[in-house]
C-alpha positions in Angstrom: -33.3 0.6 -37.9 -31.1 -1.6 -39.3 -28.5 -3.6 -38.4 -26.0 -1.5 -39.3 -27.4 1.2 -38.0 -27.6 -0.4 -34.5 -24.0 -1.4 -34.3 -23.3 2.1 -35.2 -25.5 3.3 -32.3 -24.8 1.0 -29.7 -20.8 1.8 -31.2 -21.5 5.2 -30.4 -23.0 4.6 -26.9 -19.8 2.3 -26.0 -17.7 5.1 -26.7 -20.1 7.7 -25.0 -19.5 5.6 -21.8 -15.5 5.1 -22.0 -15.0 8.7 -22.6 -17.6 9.5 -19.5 -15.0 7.6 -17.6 -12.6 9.2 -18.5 -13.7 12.4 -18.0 -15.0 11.3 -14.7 -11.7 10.3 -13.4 -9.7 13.2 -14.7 -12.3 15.4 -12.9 -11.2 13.3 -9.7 -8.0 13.8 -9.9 -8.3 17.8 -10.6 -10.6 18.4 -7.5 -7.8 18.9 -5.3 -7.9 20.2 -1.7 -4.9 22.8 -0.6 -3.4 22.0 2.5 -0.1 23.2 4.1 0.2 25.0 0.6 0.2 21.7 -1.8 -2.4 20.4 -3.5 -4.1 16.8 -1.8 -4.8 15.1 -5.0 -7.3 11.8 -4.5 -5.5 9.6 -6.8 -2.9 9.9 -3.9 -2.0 7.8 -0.7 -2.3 9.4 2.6 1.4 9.5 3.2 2.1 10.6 -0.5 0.0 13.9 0.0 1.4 14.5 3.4 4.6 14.9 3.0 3.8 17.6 0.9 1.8 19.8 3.4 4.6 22.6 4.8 1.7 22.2 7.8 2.8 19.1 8.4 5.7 18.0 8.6 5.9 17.5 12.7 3.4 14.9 12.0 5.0 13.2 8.9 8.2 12.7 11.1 6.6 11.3 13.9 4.8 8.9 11.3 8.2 8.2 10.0 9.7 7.9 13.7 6.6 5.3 14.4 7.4 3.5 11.9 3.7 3.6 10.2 4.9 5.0 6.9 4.3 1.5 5.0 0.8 1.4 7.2 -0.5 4.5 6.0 0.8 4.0 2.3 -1.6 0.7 2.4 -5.1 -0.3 1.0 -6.4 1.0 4.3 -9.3 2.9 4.3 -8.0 5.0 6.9 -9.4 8.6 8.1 -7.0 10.5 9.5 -7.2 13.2 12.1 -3.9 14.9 11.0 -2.8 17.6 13.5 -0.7 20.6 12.1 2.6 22.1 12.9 0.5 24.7 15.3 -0.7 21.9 17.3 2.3 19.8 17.5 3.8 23.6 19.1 0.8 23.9 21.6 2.6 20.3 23.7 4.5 21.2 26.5 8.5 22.1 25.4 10.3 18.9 24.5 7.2 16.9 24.1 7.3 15.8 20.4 11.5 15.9 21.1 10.8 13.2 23.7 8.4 11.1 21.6 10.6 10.9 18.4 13.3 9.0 20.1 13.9 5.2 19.3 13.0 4.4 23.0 9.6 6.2 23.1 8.1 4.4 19.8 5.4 2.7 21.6 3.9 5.9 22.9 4.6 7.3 19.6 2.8 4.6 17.5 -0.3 4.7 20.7 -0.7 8.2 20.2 -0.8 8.7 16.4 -2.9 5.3 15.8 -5.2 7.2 18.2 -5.7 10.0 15.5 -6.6 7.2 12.8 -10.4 5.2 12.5 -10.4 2.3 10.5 -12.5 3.0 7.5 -13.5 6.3 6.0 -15.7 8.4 7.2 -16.1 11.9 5.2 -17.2 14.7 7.3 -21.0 14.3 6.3 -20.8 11.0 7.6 -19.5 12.1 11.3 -22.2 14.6 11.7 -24.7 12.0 10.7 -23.4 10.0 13.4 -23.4 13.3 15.6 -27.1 14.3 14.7 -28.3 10.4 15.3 -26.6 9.9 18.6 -28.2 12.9 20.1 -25.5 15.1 19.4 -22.4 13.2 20.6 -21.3 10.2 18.9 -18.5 7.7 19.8 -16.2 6.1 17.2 -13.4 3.6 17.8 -9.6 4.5 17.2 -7.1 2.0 15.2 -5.5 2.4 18.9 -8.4 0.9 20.6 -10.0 3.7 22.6 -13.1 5.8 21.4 -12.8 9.3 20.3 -16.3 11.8 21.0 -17.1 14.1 17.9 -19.7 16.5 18.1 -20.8 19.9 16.6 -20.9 23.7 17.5 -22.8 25.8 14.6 -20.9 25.1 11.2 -18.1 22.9 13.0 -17.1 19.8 13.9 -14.7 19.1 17.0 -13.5 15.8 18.4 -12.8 15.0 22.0 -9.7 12.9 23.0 -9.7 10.7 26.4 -7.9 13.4 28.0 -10.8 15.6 27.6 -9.2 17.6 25.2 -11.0 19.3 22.2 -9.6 19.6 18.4 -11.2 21.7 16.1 -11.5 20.1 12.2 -10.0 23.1 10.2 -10.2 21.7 7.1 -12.6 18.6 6.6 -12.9 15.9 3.7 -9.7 15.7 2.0 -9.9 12.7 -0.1 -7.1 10.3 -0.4 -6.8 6.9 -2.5 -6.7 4.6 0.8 -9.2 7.2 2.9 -9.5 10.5 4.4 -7.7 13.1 6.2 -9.4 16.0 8.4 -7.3 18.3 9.6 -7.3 19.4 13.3 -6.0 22.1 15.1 -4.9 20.0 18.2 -2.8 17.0 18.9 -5.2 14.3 20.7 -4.1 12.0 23.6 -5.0 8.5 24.6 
């Protein structure tokens, strides 16, 4: 082969690559998770997919309430235990009322930190955890106290400190600074 010949090969290869790329991350972008009716799209921050789920929007103003907006826009990783509207409606009358006001923001930020891990763990990984911890396992909170996941057939459910159970409805939704799993409960420190 000559040297021609190899430039015009390893040319070829180059380009093979960049366009593989390419491809790769346009294929990212398209594999988009519907939530709350909008597509999740991975090239997307937590908060910038969020506020497009009509499911949640209890939980994006309590975010916004909190104060953690700019938190959850950030590098992170974070995975996110998002409760829906339905959950947010299961709290006693006048609970989520009581905790959007300026003077409750503490318990506001304890209890939504408490649906956040620092890192991200995709489903897959959880029930790894799960299956190697005897079927329970423990994981630390960005609030400081453990949450208890743990399996029952095809699903995954994670227990708060209150004893409390949340069903993952809708698992692995990727974002650009982590992971969301939806739940069908609101957890409590």
């Amino acid at each position: 082969m000559n040297t021609r010949s190899k430039i015009t090969m390893l040319g070829m290869v180059a380009l093979s690559f960049a366009f593989s790329g390419t491809v790769t991350a346009q294929s990212m972008k398209e594999k988009t998770v519907m939530v709350g009716g909008a597509a999740m799209y991975p090239s997307k921050n937590i908060i910038e997919n969020a506020v497009n789920s009509k499911d949640h929007k209890t939980l994006v103003a309590a975010v916004k309430a909190a104060g953690l907006v700019e938190t959850l826009e950030g590098k992170g990783p974070f995975t996110v235990f998002a409760p829906t509207d339905a959950a947010f409606a299961k709290l006693p009358k006048g609970t989520v009322e009581n905790l959007v006001k300026p003077e409750n923001k503490a318990m506001l930020t304890k209890i939504l930190t408490y649906h956040v891990l620092p890192g991200k763990f995709s489903s897959k990984d959880v029930w790894a955890a799960v299956k190697a911890n005897g079927g329970k396992a423990m994981m630390k909170t960005v609030e400081g106290e453990q949450l208890t996941f743990w399996t029952k057939g095809k699903d995954l459910y994670v227990r708060d400190a209150k004893g409390n159970d949340a069903k993952v409805t809708i698992a692995d939704v990727n974002q650009s600074n982590g992971v969301i799993h939806v739940i069908d409960t609101v957890l409590m420190p």
